[in-house]
PDB file with one MODEL, atoms N, CA, C and O in Angstrom:
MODEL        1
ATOM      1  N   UNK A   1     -11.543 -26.913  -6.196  1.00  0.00           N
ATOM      2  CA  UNK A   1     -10.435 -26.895  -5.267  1.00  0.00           C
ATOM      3  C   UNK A   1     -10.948 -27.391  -3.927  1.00  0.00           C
ATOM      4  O   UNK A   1     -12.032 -27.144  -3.399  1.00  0.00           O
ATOM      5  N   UNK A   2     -10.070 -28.051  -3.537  1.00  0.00           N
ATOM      6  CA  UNK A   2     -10.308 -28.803  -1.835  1.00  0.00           C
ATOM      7  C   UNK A   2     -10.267 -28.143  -1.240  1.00  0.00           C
ATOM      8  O   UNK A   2      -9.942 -27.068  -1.743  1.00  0.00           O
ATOM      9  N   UNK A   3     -10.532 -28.126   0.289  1.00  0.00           N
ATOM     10  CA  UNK A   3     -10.308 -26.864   1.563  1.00  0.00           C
ATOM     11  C   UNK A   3     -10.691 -28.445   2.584  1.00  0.00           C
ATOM     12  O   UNK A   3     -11.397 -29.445   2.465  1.00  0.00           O
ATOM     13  N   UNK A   4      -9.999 -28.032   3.291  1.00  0.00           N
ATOM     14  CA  UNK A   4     -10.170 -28.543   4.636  1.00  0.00           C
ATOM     15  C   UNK A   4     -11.855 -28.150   5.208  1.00  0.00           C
ATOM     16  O   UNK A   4     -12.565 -27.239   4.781  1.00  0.00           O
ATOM     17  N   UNK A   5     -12.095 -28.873   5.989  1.00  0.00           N
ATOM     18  CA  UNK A   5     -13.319 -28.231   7.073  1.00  0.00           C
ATOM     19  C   UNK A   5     -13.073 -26.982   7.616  1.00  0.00           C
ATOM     20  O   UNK A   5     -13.820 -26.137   7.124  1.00  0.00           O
ATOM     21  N   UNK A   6     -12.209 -26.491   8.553  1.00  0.00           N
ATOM     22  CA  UNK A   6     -11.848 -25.517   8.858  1.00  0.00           C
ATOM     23  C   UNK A   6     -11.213 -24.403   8.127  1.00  0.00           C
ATOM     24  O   UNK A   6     -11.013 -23.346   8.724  1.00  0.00           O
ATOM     25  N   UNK A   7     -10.887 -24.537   6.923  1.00  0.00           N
ATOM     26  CA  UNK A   7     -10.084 -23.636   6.414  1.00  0.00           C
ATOM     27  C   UNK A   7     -11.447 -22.688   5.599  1.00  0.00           C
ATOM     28  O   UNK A   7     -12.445 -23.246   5.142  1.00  0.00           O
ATOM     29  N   UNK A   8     -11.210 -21.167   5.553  1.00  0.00           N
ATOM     30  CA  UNK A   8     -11.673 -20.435   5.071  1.00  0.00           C
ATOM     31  C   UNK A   8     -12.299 -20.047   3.600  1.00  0.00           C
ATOM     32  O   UNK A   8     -11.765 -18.955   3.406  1.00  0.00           O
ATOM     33  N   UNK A   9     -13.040 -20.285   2.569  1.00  0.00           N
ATOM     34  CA  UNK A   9     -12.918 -19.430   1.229  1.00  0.00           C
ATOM     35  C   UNK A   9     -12.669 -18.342   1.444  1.00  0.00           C
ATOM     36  O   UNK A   9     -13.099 -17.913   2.515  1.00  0.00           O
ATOM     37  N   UNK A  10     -11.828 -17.328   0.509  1.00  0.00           N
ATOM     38  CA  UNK A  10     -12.029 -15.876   0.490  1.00  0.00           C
ATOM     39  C   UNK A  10     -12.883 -15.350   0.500  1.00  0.00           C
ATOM     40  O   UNK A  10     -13.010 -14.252   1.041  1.00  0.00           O
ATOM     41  N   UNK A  11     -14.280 -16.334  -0.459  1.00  0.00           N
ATOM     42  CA  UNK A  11     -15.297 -15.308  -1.313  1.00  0.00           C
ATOM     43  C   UNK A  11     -15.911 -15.301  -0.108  1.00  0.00           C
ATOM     44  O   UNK A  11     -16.605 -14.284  -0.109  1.00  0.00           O
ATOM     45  N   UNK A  12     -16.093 -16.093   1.318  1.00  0.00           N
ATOM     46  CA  UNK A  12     -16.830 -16.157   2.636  1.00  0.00           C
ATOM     47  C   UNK A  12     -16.666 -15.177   3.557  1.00  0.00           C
ATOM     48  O   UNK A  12     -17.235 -15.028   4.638  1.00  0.00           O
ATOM     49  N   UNK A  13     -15.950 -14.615   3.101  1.00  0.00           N
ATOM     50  CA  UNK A  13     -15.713 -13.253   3.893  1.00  0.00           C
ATOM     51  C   UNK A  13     -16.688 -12.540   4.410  1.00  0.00           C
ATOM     52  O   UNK A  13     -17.699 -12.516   3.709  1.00  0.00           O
ATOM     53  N   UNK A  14     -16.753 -11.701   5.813  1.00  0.00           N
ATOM     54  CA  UNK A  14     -17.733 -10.978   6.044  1.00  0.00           C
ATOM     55  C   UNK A  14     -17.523  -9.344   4.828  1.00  0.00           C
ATOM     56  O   UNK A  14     -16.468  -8.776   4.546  1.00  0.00           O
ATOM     57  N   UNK A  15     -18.900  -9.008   4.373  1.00  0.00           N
ATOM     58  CA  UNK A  15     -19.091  -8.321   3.196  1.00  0.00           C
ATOM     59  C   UNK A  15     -18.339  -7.099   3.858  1.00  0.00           C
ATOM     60  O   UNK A  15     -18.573  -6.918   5.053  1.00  0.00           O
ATOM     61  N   UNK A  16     -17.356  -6.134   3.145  1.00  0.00           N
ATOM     62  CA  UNK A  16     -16.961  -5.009   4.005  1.00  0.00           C
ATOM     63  C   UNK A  16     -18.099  -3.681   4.219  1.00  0.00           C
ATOM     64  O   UNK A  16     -18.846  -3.411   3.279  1.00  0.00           O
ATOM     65  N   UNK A  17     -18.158  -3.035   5.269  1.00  0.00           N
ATOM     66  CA  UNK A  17     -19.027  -1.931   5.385  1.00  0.00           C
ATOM     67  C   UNK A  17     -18.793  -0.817   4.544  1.00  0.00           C
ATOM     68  O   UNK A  17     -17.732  -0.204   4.421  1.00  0.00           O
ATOM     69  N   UNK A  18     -19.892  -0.601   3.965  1.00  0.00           N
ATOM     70  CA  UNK A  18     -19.747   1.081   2.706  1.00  0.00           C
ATOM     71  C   UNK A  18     -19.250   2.066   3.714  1.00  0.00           C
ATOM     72  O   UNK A  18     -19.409   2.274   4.917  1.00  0.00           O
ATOM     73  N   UNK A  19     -18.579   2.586   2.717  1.00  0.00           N
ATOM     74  CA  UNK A  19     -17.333   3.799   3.273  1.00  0.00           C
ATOM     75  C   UNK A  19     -18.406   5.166   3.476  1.00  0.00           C
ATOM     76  O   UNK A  19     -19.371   5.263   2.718  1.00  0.00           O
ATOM     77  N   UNK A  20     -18.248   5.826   4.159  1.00  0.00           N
ATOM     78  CA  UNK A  20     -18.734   6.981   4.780  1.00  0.00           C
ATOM     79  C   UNK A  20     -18.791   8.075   3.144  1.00  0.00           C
ATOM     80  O   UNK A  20     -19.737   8.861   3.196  1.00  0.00           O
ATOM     81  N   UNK A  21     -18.302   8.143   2.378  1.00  0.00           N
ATOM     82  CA  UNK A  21     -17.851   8.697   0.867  1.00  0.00           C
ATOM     83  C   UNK A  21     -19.047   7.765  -0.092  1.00  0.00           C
ATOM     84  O   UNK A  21     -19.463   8.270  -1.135  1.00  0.00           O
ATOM     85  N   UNK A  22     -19.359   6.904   0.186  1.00  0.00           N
ATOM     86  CA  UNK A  22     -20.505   6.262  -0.836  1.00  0.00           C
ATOM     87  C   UNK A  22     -21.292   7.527  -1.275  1.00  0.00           C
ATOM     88  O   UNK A  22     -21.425   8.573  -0.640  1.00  0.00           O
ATOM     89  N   UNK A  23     -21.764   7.220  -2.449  1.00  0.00           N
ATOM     90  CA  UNK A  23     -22.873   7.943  -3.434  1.00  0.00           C
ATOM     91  C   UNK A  23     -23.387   8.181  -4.172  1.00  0.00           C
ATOM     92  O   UNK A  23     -22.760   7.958  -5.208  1.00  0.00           O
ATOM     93  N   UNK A  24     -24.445   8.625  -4.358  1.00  0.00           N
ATOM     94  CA  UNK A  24     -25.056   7.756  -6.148  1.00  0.00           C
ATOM     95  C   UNK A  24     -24.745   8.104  -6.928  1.00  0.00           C
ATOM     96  O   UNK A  24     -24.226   9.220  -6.903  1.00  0.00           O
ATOM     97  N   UNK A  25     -24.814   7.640  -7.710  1.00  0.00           N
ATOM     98  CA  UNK A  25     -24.437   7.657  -9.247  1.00  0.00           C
ATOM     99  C   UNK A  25     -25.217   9.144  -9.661  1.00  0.00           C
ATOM    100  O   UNK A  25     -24.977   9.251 -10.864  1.00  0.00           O
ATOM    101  N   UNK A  26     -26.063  10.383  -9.224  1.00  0.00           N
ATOM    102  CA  UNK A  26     -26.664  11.394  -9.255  1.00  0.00           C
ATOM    103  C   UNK A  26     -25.747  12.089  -8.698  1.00  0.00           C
ATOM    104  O   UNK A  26     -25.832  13.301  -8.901  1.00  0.00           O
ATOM    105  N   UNK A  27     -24.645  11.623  -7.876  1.00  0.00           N
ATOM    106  CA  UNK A  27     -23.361  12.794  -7.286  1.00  0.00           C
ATOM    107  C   UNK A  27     -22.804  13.628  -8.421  1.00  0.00           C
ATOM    108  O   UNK A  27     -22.944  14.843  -8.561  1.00  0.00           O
ATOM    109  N   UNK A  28     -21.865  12.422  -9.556  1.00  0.00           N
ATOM    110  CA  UNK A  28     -21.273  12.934 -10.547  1.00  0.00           C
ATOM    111  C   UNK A  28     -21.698  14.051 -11.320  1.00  0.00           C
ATOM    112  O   UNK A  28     -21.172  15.140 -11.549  1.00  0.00           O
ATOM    113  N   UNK A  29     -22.929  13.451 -11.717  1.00  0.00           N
ATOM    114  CA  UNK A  29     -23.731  14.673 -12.473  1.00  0.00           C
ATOM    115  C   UNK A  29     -23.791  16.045 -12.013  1.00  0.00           C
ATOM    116  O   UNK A  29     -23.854  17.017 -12.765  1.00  0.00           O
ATOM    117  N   UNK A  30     -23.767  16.088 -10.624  1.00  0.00           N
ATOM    118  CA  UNK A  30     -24.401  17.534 -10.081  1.00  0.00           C
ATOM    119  C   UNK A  30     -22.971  18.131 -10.156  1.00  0.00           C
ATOM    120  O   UNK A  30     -22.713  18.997  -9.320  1.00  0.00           O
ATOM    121  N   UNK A  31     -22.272  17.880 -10.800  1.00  0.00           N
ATOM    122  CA  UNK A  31     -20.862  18.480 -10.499  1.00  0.00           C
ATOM    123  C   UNK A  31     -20.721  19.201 -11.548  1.00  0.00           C
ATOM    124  O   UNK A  31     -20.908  18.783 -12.690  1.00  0.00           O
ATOM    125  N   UNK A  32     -20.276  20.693 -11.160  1.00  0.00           N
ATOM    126  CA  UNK A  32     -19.892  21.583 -12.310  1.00  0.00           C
ATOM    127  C   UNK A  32     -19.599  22.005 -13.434  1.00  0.00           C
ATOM    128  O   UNK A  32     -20.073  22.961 -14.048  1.00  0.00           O
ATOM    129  N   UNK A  33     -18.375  20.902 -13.873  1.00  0.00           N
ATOM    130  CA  UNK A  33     -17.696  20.790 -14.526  1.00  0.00           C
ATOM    131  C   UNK A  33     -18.694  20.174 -15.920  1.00  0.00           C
ATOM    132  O   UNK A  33     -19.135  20.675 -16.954  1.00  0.00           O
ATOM    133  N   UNK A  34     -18.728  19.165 -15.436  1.00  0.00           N
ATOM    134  CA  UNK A  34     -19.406  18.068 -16.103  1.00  0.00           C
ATOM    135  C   UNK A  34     -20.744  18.440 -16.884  1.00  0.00           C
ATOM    136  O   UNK A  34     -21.016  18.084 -18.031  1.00  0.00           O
ATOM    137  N   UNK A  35     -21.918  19.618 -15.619  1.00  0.00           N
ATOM    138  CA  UNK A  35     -22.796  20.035 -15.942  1.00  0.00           C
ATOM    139  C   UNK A  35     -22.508  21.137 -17.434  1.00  0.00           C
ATOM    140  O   UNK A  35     -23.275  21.042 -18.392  1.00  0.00           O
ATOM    141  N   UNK A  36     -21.443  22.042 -17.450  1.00  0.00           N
ATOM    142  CA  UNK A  36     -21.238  22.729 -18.485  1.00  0.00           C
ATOM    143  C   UNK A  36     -20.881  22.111 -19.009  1.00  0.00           C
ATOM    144  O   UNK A  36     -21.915  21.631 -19.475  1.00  0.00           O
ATOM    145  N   UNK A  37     -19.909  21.442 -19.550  1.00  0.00           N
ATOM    146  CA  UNK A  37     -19.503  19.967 -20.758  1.00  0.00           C
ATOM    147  C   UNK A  37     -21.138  19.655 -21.457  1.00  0.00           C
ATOM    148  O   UNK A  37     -21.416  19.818 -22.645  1.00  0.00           O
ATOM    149  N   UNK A  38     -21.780  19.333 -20.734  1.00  0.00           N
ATOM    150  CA  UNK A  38     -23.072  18.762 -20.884  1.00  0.00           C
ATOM    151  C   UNK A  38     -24.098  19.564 -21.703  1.00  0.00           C
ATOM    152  O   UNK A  38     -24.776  19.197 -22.662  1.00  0.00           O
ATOM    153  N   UNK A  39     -24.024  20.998 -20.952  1.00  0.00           N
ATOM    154  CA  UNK A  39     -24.820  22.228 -21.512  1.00  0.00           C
ATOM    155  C   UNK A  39     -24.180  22.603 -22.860  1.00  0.00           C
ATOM    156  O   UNK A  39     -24.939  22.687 -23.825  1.00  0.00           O
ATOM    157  N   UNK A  40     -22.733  22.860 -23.050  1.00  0.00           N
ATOM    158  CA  UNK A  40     -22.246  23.143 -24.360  1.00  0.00           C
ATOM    159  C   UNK A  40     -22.584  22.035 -25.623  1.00  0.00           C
ATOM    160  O   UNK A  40     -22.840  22.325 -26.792  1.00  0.00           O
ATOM    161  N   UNK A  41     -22.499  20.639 -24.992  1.00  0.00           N
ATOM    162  CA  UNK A  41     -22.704  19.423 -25.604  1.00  0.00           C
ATOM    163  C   UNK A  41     -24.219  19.982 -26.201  1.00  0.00           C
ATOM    164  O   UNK A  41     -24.406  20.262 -27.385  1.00  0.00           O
ATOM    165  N   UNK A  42     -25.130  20.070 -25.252  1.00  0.00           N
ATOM    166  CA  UNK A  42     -27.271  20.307 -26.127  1.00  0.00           C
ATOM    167  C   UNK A  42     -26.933  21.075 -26.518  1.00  0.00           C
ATOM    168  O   UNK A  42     -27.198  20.854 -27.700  1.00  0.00           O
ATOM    169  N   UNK A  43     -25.963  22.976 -26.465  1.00  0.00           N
ATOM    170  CA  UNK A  43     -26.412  23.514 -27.178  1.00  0.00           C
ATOM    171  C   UNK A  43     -25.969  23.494 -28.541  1.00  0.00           C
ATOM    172  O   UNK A  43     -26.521  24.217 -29.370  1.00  0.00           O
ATOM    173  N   UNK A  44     -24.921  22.650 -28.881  1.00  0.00           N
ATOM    174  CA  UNK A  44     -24.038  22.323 -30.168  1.00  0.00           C
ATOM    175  C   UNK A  44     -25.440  21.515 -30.929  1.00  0.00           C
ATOM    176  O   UNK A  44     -25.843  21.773 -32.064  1.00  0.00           O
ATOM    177  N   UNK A  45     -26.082  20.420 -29.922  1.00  0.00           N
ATOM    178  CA  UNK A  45     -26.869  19.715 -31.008  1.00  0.00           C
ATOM    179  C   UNK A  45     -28.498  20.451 -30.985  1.00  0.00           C
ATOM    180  O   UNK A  45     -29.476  19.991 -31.573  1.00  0.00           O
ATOM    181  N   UNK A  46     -28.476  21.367 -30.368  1.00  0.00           N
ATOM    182  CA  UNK A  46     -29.373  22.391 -30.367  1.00  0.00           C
ATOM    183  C   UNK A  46     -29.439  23.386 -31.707  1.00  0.00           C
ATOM    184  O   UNK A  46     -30.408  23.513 -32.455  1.00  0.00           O
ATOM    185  N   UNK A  47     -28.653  23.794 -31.769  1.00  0.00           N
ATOM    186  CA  UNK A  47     -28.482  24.686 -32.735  1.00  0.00           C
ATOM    187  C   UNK A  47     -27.619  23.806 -34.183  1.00  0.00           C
ATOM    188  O   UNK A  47     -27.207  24.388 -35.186  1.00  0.00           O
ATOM    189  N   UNK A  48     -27.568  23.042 -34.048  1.00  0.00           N
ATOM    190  CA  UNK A  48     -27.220  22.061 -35.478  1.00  0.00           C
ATOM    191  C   UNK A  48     -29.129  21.308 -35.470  1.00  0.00           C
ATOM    192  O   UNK A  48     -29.321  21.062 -36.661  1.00  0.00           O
ATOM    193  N   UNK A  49     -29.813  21.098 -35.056  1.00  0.00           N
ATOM    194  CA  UNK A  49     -31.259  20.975 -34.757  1.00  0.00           C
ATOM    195  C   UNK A  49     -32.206  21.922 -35.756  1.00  0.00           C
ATOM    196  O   UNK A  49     -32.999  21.698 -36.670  1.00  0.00           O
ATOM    197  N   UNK A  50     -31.748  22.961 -35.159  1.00  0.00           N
ATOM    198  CA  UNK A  50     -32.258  24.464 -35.308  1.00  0.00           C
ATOM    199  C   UNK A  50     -32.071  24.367 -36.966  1.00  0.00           C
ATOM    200  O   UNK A  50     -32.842  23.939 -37.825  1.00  0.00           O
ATOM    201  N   UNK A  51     -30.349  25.103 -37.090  1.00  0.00           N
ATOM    202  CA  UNK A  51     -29.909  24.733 -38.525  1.00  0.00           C
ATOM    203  C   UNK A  51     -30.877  24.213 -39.596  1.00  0.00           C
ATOM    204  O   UNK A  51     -31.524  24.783 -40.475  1.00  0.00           O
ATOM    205  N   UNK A  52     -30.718  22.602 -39.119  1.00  0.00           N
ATOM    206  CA  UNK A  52     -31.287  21.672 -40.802  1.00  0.00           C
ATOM    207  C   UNK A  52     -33.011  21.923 -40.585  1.00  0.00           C
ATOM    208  O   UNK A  52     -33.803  21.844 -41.523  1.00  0.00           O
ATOM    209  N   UNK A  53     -33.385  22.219 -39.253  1.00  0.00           N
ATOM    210  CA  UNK A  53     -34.826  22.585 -39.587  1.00  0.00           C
ATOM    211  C   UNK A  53     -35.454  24.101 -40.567  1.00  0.00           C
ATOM    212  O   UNK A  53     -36.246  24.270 -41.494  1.00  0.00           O
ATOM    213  N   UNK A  54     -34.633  24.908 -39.781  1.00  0.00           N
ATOM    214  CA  UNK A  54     -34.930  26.197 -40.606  1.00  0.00           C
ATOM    215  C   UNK A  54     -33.386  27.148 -41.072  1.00  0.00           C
ATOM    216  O   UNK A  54     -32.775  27.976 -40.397  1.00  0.00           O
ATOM    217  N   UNK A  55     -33.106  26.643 -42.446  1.00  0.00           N
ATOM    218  CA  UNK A  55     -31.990  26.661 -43.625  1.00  0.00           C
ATOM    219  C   UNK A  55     -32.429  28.188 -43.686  1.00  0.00           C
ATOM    220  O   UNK A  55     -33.053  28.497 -44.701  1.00  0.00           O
ATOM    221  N   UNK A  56     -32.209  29.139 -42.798  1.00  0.00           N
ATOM    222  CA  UNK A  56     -32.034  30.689 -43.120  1.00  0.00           C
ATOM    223  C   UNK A  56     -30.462  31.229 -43.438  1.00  0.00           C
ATOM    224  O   UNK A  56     -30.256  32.415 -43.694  1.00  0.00           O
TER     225      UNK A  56
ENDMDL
END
């Protein structure tokens, strides 16, 4: 696509500044919810683990 000399690309944009709310990808995790989901999740394959190792 053509552009004039003066005329702008979009993609030239100045980059916007990260929002005050940015955060790593280690935020989600530390979150409550998620952490018990998580804990019930190992101990299901914990104890199915357990199970086929020792058939008592």
């Amino acid at each position: 696509m053509l552009q004039s000399p003066g005329e702008r690309s979009p993609i030239e944009g100045p980059p916007a500044p990260p929002s005050e709310e940015s955060r790593g990808c280690l935020f989600a995790l530390s979150q409550p919810p998620l952490m018990l989901f998580l804990a019930v999740i190992f101990t299901l394959l914990f104890v199915t683990a357990v199970h086929d190792l020792y058939r008592w």
